[in-house]
N, CA, C and O of each residue as an XYZ file, in Angstrom:
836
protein
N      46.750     67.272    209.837
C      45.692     68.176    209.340
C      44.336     67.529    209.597
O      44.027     66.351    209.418
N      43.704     68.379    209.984
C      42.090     67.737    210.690
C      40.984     67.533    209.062
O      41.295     68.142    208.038
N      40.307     67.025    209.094
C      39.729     66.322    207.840
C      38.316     66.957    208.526
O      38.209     67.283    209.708
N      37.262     67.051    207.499
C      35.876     67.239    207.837
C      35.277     66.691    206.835
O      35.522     66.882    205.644
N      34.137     65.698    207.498
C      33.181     64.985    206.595
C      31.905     65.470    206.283
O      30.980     65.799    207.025
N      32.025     65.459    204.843
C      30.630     65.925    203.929
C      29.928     65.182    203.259
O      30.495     64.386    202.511
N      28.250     65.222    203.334
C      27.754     64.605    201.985
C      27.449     65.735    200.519
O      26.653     66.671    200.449
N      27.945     65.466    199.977
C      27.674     66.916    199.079
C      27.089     65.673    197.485
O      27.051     64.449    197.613
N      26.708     66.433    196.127
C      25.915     66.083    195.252
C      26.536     66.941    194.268
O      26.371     68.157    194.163
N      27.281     66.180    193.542
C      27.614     66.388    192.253
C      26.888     66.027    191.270
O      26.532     64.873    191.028
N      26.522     67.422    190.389
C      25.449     67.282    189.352
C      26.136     66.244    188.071
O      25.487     66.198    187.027
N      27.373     65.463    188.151
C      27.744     64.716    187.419
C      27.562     63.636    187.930
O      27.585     62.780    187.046
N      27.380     63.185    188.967
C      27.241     62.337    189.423
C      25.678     60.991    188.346
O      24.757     61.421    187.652
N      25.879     60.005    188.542
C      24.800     58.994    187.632
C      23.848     58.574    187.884
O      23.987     58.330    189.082
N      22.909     58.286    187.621
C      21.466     58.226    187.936
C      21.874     57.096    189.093
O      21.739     57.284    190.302
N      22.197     56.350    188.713
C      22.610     55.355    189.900
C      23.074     55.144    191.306
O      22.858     54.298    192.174
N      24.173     56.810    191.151
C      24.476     57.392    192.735
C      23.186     58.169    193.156
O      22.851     58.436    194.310
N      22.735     58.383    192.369
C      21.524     59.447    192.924
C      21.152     58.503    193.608
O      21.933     58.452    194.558
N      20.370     57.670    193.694
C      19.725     56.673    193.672
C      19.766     56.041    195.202
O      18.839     55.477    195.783
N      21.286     56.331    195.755
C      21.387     55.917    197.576
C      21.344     57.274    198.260
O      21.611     57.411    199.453
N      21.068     58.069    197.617
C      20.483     59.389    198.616
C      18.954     59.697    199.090
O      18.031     59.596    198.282
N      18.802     59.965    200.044
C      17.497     59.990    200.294
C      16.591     61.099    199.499
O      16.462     62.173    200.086
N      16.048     60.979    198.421
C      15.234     62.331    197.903
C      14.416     62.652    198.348
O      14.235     63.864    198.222
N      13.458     61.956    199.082
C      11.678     62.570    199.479
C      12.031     63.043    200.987
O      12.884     62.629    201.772
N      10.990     64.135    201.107
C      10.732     64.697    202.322
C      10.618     63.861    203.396
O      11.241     63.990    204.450
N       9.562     62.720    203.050
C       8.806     61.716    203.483
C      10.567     60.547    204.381
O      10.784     60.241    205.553
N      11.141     60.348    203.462
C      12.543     59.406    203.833
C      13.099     60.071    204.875
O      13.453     59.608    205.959
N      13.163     61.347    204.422
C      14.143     61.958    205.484
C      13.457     61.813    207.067
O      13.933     61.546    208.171
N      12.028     62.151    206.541
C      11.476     62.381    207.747
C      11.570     61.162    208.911
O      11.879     61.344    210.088
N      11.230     59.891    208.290
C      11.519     59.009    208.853
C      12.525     58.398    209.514
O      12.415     57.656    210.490
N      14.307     59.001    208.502
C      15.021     58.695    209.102
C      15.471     59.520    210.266
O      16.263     59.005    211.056
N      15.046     60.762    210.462
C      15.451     61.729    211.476
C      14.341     61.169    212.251
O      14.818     61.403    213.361
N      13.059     60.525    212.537
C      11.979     59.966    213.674
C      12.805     58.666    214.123
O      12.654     58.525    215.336
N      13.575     57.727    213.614
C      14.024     56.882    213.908
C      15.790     57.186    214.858
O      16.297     56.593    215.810
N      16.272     58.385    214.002
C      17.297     58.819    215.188
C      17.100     59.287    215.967
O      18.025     59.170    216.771
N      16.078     60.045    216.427
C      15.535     60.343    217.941
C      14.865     59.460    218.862
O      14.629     59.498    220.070
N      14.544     58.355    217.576
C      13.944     57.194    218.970
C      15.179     56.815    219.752
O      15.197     56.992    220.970
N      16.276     56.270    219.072
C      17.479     55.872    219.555
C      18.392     56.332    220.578
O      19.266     55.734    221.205
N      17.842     57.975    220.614
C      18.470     59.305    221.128
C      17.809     58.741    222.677
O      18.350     58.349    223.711
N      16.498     58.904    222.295
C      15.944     59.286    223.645
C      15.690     57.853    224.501
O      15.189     57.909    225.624
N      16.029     56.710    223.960
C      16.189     55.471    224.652
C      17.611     55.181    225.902
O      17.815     54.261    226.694
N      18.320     56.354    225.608
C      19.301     56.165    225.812
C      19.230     56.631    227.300
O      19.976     56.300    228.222
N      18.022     57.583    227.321
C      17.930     58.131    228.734
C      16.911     57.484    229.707
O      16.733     56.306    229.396
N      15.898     58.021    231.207
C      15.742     57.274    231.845
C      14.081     57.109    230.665
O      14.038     57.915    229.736
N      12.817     56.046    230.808
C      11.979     55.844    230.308
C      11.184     55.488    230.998
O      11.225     54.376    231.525
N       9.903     56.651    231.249
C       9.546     55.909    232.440
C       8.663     54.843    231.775
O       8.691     54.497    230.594
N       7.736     54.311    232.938
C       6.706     52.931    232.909
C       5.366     53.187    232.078
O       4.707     52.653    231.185
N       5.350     54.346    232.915
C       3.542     54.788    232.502
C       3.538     56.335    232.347
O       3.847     57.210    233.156
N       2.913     56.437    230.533
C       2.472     58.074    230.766
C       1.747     58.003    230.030
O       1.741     57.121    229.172
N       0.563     59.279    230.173
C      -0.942     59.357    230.155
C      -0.817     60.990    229.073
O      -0.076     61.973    229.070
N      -2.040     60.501    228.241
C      -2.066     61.612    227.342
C      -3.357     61.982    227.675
O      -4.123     61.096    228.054
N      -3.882     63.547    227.580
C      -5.744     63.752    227.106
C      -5.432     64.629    226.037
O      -4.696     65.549    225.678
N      -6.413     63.841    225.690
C      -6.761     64.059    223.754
C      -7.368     65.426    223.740
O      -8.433     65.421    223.122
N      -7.008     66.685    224.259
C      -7.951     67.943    223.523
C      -7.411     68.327    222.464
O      -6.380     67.726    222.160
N      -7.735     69.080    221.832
C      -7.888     70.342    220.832
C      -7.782     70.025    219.959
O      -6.862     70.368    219.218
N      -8.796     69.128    219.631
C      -9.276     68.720    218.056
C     -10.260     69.206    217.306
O     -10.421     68.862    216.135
N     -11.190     70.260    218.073
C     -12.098     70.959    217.872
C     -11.191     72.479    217.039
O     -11.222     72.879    215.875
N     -10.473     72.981    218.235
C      -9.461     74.040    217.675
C      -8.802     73.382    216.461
O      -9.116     74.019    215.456
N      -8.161     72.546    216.232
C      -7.273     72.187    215.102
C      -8.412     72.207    213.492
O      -8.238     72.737    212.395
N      -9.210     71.617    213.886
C     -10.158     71.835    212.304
C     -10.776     72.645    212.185
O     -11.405     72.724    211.130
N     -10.932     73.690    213.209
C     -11.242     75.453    212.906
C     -10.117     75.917    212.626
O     -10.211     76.856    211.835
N      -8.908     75.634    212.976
C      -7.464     76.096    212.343
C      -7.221     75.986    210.915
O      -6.903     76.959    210.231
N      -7.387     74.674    210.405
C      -7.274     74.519    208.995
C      -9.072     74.279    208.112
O      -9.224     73.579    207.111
N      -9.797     74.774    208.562
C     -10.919     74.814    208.066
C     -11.334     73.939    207.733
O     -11.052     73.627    206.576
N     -12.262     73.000    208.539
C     -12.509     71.158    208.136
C     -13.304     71.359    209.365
O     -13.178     72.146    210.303
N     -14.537     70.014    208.980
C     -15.401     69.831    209.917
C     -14.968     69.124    211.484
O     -14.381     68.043    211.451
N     -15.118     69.434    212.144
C     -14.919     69.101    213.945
C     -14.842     67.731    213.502
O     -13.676     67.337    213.463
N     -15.814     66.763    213.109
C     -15.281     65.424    213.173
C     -14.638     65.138    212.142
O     -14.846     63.947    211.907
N     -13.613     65.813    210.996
C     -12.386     65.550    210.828
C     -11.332     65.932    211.660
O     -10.321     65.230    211.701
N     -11.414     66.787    212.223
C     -10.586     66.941    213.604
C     -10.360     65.779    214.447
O      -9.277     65.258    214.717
N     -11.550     65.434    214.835
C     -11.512     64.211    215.529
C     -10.872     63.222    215.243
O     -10.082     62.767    216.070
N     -11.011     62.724    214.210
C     -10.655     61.878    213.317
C      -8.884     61.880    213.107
O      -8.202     60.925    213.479
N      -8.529     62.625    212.712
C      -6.844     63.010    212.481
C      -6.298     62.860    213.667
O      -5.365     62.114    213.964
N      -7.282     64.053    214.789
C      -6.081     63.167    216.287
C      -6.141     61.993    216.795
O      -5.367     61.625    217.679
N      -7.142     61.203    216.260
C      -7.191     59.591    216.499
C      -5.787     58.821    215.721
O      -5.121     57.845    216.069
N      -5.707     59.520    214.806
C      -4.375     59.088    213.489
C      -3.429     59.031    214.275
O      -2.703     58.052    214.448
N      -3.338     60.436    214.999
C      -2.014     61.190    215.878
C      -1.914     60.517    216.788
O      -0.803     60.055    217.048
N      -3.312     60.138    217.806
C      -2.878     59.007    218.923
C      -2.141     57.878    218.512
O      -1.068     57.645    219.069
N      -2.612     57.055    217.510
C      -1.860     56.297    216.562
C      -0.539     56.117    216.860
O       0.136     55.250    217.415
N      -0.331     57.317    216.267
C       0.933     57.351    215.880
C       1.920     57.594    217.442
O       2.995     56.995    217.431
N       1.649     58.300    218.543
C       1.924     58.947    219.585
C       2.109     57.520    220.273
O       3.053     57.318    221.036
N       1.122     56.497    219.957
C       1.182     54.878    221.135
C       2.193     54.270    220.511
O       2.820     53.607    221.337
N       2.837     54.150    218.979
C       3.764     53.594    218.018
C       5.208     53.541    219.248
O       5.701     52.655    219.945
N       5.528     55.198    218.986
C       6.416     56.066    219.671
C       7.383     55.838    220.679
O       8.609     55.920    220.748
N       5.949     55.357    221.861
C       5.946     55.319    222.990
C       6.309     53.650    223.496
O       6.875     53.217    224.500
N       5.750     53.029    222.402
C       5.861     50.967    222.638
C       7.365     51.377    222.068
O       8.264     51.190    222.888
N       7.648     51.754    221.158
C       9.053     51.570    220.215
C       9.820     52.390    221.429
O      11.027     52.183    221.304
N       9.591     53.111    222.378
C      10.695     53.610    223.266
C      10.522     52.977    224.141
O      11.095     53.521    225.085
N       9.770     51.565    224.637
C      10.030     50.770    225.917
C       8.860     51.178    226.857
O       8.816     50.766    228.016
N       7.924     51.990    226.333
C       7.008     52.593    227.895
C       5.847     51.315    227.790
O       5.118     51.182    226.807
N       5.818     50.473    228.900
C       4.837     49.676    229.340
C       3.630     49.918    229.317
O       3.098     48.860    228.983
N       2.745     50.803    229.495
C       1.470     51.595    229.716
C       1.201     52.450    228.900
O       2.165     52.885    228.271
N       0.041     52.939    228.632
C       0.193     54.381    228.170
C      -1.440     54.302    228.472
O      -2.150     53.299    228.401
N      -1.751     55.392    228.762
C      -3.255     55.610    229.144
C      -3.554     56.981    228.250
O      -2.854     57.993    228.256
N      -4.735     56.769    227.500
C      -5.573     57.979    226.738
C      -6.558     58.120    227.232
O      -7.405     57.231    227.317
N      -6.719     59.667    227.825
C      -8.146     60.277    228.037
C      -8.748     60.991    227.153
O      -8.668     62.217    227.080
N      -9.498     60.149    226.302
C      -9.873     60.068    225.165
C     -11.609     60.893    225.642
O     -11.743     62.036    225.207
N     -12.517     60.456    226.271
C     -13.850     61.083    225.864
C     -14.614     60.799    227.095
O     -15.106     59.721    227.427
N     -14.643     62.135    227.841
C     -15.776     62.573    229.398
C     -16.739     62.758    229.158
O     -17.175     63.498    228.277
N     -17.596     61.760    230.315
C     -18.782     62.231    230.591
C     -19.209     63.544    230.457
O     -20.409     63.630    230.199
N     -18.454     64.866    230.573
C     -18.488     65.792    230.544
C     -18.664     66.613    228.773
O     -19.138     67.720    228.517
N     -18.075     65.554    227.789
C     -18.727     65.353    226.684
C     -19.559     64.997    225.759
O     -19.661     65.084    224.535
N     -20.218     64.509    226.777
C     -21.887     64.358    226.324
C     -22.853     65.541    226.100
O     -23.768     65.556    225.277
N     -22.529     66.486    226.915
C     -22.898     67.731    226.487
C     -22.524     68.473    225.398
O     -23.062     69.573    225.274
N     -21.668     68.095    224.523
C     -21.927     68.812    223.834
C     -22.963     68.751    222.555
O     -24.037     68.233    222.861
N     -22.854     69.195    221.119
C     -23.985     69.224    220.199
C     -24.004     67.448    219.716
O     -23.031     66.720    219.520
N     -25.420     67.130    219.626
C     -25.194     65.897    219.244
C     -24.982     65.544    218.045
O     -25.142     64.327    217.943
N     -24.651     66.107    216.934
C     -23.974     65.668    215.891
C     -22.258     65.392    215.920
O     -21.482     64.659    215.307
N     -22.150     66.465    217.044
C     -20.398     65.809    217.224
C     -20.040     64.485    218.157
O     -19.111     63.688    218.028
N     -21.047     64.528    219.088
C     -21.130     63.055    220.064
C     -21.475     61.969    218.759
O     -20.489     61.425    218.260
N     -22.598     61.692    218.288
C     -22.634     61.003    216.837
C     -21.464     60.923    216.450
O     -20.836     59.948    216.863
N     -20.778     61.866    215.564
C     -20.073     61.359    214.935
C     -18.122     61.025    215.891
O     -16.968     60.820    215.515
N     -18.623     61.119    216.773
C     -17.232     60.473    217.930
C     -17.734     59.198    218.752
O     -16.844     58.635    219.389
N     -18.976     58.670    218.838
C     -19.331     57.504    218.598
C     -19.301     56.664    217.552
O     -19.244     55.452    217.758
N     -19.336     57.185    216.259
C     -19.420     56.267    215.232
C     -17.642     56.213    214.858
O     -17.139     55.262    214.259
N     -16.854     57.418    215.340
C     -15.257     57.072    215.143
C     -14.772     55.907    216.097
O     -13.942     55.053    215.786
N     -15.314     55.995    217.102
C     -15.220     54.860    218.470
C     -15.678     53.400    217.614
O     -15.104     52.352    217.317
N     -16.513     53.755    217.490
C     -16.818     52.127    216.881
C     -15.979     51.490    215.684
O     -15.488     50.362    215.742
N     -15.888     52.242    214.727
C     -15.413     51.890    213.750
C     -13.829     52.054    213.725
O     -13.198     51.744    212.715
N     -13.281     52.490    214.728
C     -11.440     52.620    215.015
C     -10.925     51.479    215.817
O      -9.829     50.921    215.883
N     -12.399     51.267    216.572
C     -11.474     50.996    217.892
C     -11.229     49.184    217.302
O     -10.064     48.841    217.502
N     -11.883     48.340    216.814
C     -11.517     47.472    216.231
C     -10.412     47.395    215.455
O      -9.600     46.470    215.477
N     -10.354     48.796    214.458
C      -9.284     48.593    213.473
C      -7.787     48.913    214.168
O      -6.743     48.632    213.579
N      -7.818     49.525    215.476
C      -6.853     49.391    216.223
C      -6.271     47.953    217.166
O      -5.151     47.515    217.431
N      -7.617     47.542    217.472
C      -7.289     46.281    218.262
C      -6.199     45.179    216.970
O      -5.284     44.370    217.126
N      -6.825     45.647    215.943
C      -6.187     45.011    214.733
C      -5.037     44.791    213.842
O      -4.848     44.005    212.914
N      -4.098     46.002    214.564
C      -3.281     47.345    214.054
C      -1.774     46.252    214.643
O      -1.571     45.545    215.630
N      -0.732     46.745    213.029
C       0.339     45.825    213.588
C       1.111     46.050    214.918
O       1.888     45.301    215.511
N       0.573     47.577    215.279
C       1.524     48.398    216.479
C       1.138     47.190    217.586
O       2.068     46.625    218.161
N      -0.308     46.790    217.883
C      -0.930     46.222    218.737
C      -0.697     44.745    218.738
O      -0.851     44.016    219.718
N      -0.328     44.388    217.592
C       0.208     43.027    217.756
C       1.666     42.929    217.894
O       2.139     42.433    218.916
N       2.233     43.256    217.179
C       3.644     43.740    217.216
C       4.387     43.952    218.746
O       5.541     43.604    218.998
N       3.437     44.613    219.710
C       3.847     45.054    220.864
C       3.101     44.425    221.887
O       3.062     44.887    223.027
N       2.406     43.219    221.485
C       1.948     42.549    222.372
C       0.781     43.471    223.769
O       0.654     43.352    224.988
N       0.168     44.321    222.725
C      -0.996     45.617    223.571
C      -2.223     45.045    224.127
O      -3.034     44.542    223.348
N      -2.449     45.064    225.376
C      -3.566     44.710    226.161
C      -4.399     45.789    225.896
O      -3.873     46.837    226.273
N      -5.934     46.003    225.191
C      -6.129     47.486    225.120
C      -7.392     47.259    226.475
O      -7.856     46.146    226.725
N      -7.749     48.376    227.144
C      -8.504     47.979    228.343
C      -8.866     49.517    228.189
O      -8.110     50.473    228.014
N     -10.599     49.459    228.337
C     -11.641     50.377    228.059
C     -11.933     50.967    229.491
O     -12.075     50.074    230.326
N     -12.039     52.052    229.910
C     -11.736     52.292    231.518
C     -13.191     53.311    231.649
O     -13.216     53.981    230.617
N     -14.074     53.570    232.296
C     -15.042     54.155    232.497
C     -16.536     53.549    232.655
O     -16.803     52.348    232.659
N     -17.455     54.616    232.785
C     -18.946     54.616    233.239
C     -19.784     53.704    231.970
O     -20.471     54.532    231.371
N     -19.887     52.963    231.638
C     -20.427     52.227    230.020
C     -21.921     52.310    230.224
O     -22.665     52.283    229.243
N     -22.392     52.408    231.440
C     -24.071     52.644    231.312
C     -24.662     54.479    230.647
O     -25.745     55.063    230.671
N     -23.477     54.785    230.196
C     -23.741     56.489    229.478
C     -23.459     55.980    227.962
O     -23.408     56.829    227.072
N     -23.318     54.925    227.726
C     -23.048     54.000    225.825
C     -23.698     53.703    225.359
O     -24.374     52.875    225.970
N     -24.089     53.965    224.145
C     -24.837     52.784    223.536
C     -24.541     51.438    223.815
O     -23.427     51.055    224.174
N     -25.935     50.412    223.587
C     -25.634     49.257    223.361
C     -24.552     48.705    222.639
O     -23.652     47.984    223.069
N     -24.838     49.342    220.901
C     -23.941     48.605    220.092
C     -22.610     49.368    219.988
O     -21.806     49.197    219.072
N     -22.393     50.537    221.384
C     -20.218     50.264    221.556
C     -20.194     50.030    222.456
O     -19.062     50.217    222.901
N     -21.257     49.441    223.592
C     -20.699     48.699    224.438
C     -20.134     46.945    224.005
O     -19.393     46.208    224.656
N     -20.925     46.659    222.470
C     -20.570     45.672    222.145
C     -19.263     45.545    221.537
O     -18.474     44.630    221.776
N     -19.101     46.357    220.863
C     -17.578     47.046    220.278
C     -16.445     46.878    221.115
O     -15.389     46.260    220.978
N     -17.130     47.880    222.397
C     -15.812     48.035    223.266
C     -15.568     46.570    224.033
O     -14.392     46.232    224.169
N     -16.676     45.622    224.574
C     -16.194     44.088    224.705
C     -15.670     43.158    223.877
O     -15.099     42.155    224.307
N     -15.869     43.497    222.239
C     -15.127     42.386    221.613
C     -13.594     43.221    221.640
O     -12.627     42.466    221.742
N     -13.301     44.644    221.561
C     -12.088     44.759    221.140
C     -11.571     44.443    222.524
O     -10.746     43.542    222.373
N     -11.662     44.739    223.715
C     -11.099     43.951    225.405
C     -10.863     42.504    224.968
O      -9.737     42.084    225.233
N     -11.720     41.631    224.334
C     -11.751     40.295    224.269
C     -10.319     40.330    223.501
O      -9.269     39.923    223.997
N     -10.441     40.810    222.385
C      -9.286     40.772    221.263
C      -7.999     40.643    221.701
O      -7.124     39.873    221.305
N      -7.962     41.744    222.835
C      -6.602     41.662    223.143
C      -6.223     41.270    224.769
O      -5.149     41.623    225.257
N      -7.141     40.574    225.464
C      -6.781     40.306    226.695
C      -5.799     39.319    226.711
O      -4.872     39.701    227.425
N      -5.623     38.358    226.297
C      -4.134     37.541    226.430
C      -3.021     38.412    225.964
O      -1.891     37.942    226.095
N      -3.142     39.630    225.430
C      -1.456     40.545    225.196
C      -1.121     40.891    226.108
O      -1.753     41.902    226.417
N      -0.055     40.486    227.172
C       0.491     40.715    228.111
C       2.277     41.753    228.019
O       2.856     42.138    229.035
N       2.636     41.917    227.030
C       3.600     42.898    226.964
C       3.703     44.010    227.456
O       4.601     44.425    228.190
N       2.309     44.826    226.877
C       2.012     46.330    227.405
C       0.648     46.516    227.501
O       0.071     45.435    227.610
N      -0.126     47.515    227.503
C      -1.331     48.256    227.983
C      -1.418     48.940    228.077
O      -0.750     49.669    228.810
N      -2.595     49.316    227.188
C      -3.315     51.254    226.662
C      -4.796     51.046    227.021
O      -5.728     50.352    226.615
N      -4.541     52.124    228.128
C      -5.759     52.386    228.864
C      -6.454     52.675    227.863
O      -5.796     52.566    226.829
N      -7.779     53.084    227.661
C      -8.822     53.905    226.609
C      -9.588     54.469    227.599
O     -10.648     53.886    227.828
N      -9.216     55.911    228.556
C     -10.342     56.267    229.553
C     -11.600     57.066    228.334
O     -11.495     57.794    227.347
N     -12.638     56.489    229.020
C     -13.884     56.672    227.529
C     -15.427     56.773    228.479
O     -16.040     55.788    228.888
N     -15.759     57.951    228.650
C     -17.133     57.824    229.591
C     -16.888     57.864    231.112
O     -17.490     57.158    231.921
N     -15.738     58.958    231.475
C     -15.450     59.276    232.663
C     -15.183     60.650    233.000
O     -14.741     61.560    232.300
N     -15.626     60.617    234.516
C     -15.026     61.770    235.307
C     -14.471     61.822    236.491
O     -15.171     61.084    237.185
N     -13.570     62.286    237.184
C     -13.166     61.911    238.213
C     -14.201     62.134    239.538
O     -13.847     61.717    240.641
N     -15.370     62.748    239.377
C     -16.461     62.865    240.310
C     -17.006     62.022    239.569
O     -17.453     63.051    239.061
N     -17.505     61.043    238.879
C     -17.940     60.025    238.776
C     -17.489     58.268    239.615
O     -18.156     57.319    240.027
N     -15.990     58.603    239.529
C     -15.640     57.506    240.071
C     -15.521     57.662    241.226
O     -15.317     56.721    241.993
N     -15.627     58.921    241.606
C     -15.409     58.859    243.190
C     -17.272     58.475    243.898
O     -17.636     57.989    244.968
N     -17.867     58.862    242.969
C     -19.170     58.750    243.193
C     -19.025     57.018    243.506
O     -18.772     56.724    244.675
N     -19.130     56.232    242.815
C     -18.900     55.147    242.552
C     -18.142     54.126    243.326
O     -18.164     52.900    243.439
N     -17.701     54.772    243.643
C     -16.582     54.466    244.708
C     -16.820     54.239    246.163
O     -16.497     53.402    247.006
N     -17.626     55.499    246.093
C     -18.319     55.486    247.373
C     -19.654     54.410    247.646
O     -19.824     53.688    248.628
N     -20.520     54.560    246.448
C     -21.466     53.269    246.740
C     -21.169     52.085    246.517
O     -22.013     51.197    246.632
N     -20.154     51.889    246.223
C     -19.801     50.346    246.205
C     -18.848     50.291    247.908
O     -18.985     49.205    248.470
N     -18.141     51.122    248.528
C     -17.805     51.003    249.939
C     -18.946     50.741    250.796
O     -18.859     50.070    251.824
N     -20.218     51.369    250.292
C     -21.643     51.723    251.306
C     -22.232     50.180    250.905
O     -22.789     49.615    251.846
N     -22.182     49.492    249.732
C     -22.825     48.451    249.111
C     -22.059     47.194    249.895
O     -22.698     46.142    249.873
N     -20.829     47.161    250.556
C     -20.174     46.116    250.956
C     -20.271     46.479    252.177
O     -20.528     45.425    252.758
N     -20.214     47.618    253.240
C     -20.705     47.892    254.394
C     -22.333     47.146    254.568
O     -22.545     46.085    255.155
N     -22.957     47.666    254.162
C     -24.483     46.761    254.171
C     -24.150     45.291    253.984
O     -24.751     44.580    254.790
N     -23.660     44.889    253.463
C     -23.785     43.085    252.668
C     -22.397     42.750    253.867
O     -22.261     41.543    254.065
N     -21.467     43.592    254.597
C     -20.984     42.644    255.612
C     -19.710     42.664    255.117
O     -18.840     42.491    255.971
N     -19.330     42.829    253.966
C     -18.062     42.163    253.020
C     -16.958     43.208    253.307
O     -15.808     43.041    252.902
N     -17.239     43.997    253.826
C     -16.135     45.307    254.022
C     -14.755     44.880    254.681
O     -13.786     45.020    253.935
N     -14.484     44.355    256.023
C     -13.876     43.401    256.515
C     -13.373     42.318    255.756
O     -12.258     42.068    256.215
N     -13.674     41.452    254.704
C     -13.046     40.436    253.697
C     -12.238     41.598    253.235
O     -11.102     41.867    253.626
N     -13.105     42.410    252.162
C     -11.801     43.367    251.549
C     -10.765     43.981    252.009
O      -9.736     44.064    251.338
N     -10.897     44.585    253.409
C      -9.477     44.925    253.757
C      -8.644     44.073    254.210
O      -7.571     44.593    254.518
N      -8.727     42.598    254.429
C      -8.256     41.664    255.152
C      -7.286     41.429    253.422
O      -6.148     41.854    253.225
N      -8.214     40.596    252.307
C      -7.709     40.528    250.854
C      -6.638     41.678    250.552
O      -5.439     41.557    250.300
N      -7.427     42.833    250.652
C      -5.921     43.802    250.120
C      -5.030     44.347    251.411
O      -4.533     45.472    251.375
N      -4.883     43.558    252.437
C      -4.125     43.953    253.549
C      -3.766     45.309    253.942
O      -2.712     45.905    254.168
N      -5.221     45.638    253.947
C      -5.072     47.254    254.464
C      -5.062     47.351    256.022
O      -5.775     46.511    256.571
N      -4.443     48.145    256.776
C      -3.795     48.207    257.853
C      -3.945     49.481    257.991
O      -3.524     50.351    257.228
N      -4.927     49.701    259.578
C      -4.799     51.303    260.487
C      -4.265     50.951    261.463
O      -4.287     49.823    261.956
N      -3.509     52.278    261.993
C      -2.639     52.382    262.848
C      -3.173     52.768    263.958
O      -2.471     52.936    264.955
């Protein structure tokens, strides 16, 4: 005869059995986030994957809260999203966190996503995920569109964690992809003039056919 296993809760049961069941929402939740990490380790994982941070603007017009609490919460969520991602083995993870192309908007929301930048990005460099996982954090973009004092920010938190060699979370912050190509180009035109063009392809053994 085939048997089937149950957890079931007998209201006779003693304060004491109660007691190894999980009661809070909160327990459960955790233990069902921890069986899907396990789940999905099992399959392939890749190396490197890249998130962009929108719709944080939509989300605190959703639940009625100011844009930079929006902001603010999906910084939580990135958080939590880089945890995830180190605890499933992914080497990299890159956030496109804040474009040049966001400078336009109203400057009380640039304000107050500069002053979240400053004041996170330390408490992340700080964060047990980041030590724990041995996180290189590396600030990727245009820094002459920054203030002074997060360009100072964004060099001590690089400093903080440049000997973590385990993994690495991009922070793309003050970019566009027509920026770097811009960039790109005058620094090819800047080593054509100065002669050096020839060293570099020789160094990265670039080869035409």
């Amino acid at each position: 005869m085939s048997t089937v296993s149950t957890l079931t809760h007998d209201s006779k049961t003693t304060d004491k059995d109660d007691s190894t069941i999980p009661s809070s929402p909160k327990s459960l939740s955790k233990q069902f986030h921890e069986f899907l990490i396990k789940i999905l380790k099992y399959g392939k994982i890749p190396q490197h994957i890249g998130f962009i941070m929108d719709g944080n603007r939509r989300f605190a017009r959703k639940i009625n809260v100011q844009t930079a609490e929006g902001h603010y919460r999906g910084f939580l969520k990135m958080e939590e999203v880089l945890d995830i991602c180190l605890q499933l083995g992914i080497k990299v993870v890159t956030v496109y966190a804040f474009s040049i192309e966001n400078f336009k908007r109203p400057k009380e929301e640039v304000d107050a996503l500069m002053h979240l930048a400053k004041t996170k990005l330390i408490e992340l460099c700080q964060s047990k995920t980041v030590k724990k996982y041995g996180v290189c954090v590396r600030i990727l973009g245009n820094m002459s569109y920054v203030s002074q004092d997060l360009r100072e920010v964004i060099e001590e938190a690089v400093e903080m964690t440049k000997d973590n060699n385990r993994s690495i979370l991009n922070v793309c912050f003050s970019y566009t992809s027509r920026d770097e190509i811009t960039n790109s180009v005058k620094s090819i035109v800047k080593m054509v003039e100065n002669k050096q063009i020839q060293k570099f392809l020789f160094e990265h053994q670039v080869k035409f056919d």
